[in-house]
Structure formats: structure tokens, C-alpha cells
N, C-alpha and C positions, 0 to 999 in steps of 0.2 A: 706052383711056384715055391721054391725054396727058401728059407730063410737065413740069414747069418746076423750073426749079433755083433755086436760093436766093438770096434777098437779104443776108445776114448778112452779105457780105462788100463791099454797098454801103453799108451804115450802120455807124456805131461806137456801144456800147456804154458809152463813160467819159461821154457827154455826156447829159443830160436826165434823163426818168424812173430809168435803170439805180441814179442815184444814191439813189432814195428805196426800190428795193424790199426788205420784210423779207426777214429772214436766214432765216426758217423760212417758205414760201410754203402758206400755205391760202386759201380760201377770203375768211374773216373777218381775216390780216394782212394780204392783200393791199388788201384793198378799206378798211381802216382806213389803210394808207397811204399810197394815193393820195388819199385825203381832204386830205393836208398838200404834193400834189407843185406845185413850182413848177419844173419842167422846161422850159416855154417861158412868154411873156405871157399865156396864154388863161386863169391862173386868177384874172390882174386883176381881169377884167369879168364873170366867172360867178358866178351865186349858189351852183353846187353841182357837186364831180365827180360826175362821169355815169358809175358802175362799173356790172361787169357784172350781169345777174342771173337767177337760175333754178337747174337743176339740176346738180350738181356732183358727182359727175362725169354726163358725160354724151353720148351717143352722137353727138349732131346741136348743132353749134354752129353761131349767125347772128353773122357782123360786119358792124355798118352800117357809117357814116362819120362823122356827128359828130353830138352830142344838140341839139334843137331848142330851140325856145323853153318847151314843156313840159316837156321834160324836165331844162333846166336848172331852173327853177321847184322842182321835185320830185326832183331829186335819181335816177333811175329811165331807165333806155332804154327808149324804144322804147313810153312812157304818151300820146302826142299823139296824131294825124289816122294818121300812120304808121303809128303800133303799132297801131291798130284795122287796117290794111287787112292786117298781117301777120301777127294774130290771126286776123282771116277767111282767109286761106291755110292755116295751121295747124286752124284748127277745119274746115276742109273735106277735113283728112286723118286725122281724130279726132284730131288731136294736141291740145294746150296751153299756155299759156306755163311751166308749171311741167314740163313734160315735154322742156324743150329749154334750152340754156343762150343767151342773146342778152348783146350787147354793141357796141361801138361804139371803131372803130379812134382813134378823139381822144375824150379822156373831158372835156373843156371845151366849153362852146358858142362858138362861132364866128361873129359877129352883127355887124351894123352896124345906127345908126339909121335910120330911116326914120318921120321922125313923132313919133309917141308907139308906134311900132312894134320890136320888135326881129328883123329880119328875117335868118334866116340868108345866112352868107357863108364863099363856100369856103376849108375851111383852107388853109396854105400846104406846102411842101415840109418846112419845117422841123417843125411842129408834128404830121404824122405820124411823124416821126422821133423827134421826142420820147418819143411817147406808146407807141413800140414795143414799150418793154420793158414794160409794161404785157398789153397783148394777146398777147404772146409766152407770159408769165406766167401769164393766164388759159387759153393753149392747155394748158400744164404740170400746170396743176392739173385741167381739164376731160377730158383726154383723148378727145377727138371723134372718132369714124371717119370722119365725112364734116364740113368746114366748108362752110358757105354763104354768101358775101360778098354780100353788098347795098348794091349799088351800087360805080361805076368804083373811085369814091378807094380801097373795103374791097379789094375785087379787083385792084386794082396794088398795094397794102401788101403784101399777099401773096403775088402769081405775077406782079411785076413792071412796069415804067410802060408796056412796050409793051400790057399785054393790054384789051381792046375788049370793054366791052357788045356793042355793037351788031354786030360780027363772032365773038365766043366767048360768049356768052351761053348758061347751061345745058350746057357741055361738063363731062365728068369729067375733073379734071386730078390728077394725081400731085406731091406737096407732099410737104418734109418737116414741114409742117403736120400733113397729113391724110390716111389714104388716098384720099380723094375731097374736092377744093376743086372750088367750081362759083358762078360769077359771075352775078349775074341784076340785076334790076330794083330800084334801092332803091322803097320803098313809097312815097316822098315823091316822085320822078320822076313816079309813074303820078300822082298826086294834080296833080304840075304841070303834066299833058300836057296842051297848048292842046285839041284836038278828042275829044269822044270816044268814035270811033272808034276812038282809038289809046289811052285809056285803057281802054279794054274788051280789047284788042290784050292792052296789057302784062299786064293785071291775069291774065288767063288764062296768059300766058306764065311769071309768077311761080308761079301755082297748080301748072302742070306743073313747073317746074322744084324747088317744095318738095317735090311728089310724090318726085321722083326721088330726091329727096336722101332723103328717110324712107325710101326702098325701099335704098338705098343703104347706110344707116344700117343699118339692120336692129334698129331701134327699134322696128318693127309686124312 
């Protein structure tokens, strides 16, 4: 299992979210007060923060990267085209959505127009930054043995801006996260893969790589 070392000491703590979070951290202050955070622009244009949701505490945590167009709608991670294909990985290992805690490293939707469209767009350097102490917080309360990033932006928040889909993908890495961080395929990726062949590719390589993580976990 590999190691990565911390980011805590690339970002500061006085700026953004740190300022909104309660003094007593649960489940229910947390997520009541990120309802009110204005740590960066993204809570202009969102109809809803997108906090975490499921089981608490809990063995096997997912971080995506930012909520979609459903899920800002709704208020919920991980309710759109996404969350169904991450639900099919989960229900393929008997798992749940209520058996696992899920979340999303930016809890504002990130979108440009297009149309009468609102089409996601990737957030910027700052706005993970912001949102940090956020998902920090939810590690605090969740206690995960194994986390599972989904997708680049979740997996560089976490173990770093060098680390690579497409070269670490599915590796166990050692976090003061988690005993076990493991970067794979966000679900929206495989959903935008032009041919597919390579969405058939990914979607299998997610399924192996939740596998791991639940055996990991020691959730089953």
C-alpha cells in the first residue's frame, strides 16, 4: 500500500468554509451550516448546498467532485444519471446507498449556460479550497476505514495535484484520511466516454475498484 502525505499544509484554514463550521460537529450541525456558507461565489448561482448523505458513522466513504444539475435541483449527492451508475456498482456488491456515507468535495454546483441548459463546469482551484473544511469535517464525523474518490478533482483534494486517474487508478494509498484512499472513475466520466467500448472498459473498472474498497472496508 502506498503512501501520500498531507495536504494541510498547502492550504489555510482562516479563509472560506473553516469560518462557517459549528462549534459542536455532528452530522445534523454540520450539514445545517453549510446550508448558510458563502466561502467562495458558487452559492450565487445554486439553488441548493449539496451536503453529504447516508450512513454516519461509517466504514466505506465516496467523494465525488461537484453536484450536477440534479443535484443541485434537489438539494442531495449523487440523485442524477451519476448516482444511478454508482448505485449499480454498489448494488452489484450487495451494498446500498444507505450502507455507505457519499459526498462531494465542492458542495455548490459549478455550471455555465448553454441554452436553456445548465451544463456543468469545472470548478476552480479556489473553490476546492474553500470547501475543504467541509469534507474534512464530514471525514471527522464519518470515520471511514477505507475512502473512495471519484473522480481526478476528489482524488487530488486528497492525496495531492500530482496523482493520475489514468496512471493510479484503484491503487491503495495510505492517507491521514483513511487507512485505505483509492481513486477511480467519477460515474459522470464513464457516462461522457465518447465510444463504448471504453464506457463498458470504465464502468467494469469502477465495479472492481468498489469491490475492493468493500473488501477493504470490511463492511461485508
Amino acid at each position: 500500500m502506498k503512501s501520500a502525505g498531507s495536504l494541510s499544509q498547502q492550504s489555510t484554514r482562516a479563509e472560506s468554509a473553516a469560518n462557517y463550521l459549528p462549534r459542536r460537529e455532528t452530522f445534523g450541525s454540520l450539514k445545517k451550516s453549510a446550508e448558510g456558507c458563502r466561502g467562495c461565489e458558487l452559492y450565487e448561482r445554486a439553488t441548493h448546498t449539496v451536503f453529504g448523505a447516508g450512513s454516519v458513522p461509517a466504514r466505506l466513504m465516496f467523494i465525488g467532485e461537484v453536484p450536477g444539475d440534479v443535484e443541485d435541483r434537489r438539494g442531495e449527492p449523487f440523485v442524477g444519471p451519476a448516482g444511478r451508475v454508482l448505485d449499480e456498482a454498489l448494488a452489484a456488491t450487495g451494498l446500498a446507498r444507505r450502507d455507505v456515507y457519499v459526498t462531494n468535495a465542492v458542495k455548490h454546483f459549478s455550471w455555465e449556460q448553454r441554452g436553456k441548459r445548465r451544463l456543468h463546469a469545472r470548478p476552480k482551484l479556489r473553490h476546492v479550497t474553500a470547501c475543504r473544511p467541509w469534507w474534512e469535517a464530514e471525514i471527522r464525523i464519518v470515520r471511514p476505514r477505507v475512502i473512495v474518490c471519484l473522480g481526478a478533482l476528489a482524488a487530488q483534494a486528497l492525496l495531492g495535484r500530482d496523482f493520475r486517474i489514468t496512471r493510479q487508478r484503484g491503487e491503495a494509498i495510505q492517507s491521514e484520511w483513511a487507512n485505505c484512499v483509492i481513486g477511480t472513475w467519477h460515474p459522470s466520466a464513464i457516462l461522457r466516454a465518447p465510444e463504448e467500448e471504453d464506457r463498458r472498459r470504465m464502468r467494469a473498472e469502477l465495479l472492481h475498484d468498489v469491490r475492493f474498497a468493500v473488501r477493504q472496508s470490511g463492511i461485508k
